[in-house]
C-alpha positions, 0 to 999 in steps of 0.5 A: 500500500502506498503511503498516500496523502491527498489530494488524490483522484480516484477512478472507480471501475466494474471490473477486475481486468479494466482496473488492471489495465488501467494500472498497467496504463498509469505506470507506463504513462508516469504516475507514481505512487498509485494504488488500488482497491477491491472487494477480492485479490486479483491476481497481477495487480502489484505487478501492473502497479509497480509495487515492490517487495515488502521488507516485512518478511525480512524483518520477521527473520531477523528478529525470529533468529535473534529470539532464539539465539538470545533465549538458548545463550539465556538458557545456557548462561542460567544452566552452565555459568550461573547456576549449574544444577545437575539433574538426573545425570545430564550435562550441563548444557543439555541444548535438546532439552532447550529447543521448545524455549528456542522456539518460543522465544524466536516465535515470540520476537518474530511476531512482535517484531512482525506487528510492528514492522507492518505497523511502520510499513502500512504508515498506521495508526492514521490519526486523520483517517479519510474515507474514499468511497463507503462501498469501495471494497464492498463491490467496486474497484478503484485506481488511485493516483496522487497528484504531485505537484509536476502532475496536471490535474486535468490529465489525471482526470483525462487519463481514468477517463480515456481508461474506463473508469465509469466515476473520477472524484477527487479528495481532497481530505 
């Protein structure tokens, strides 16, 4: 999802394919920043708006991996250094009996650090939320382009039409 702010123009189209290649269109054309909505997922749309990989997934690794790692040197500074106990013959560092907290804590850090990094990549909480259309996502599908400042407003409002968009509106905020 782009991070968008208006004023933005909105084209509302009937169905999946002409919104897709309206997409393909805009990108070619130059908009930047676009972004759309529908009711359901179709299949080729971040491609045809020219969306990039999210960073999220990496972010999620990077924390998992760092969870477990510091719950298996908490549990080896507790179990070896600290406090050595032994029971029932065992060494030490007995790393098999480690793996379910291993596990729970590269879970744990993962999902938080996934919370919020979508969090930071999706720009939330919007504290000014603004409404596009009521029944947007409900049975409608729309492509929107921000207007920047090097963009006429006359050729965002040409382009959707010439697309097939059956409504252009413009938000101001």
């Amino acid at each position: 999802m782009a991070k968008f702010t208006p004023p933005l123009w909105v084209g509302f189209f009937e169905d999946p394919q002409s919104l897709l290649e309206s997409a393909r269109q805009a990108r070619d054309k130059g908009f930047a920043g676009l972004d759309a909505f529908t009711p359901y997922p179709v299949h080729g749309l971040e491609k045809a708006l020219g969306l990039k990989h999210s960073w999220v997934p990496y972010s999620t690794l990077i924390f998992g991996l760092g969870g477990a790692s510091l719950g298996y040197l908490f549990m080896y500074w507790v179990s070896v250094v600290d406090w050595p106990l032994n029971v029932g013959g065992k060494p030490f560092n007995s790393w098999p009996a480690f793996v379910p907290i291993i596990f729970e804590c590269g879970v744990l850090l993962g999902g938080l650090a996934t919370f919020v990094s979508l969090l930071v990549a999706t720009n939330l909480p919007r504290w000014k939320p603004f409404v596009i259309d009521p029944q947007l996502t409900n049975n409608r599908f729309a492509l929107v382009i921000p207007e920047k400042q090097e963009t006429v407003r006359e050729d965002i409002e040409r382009f959707l039409r010439g697309a097939g968009a059956i409504e252009v509106k413009k938000i101001v905020a």
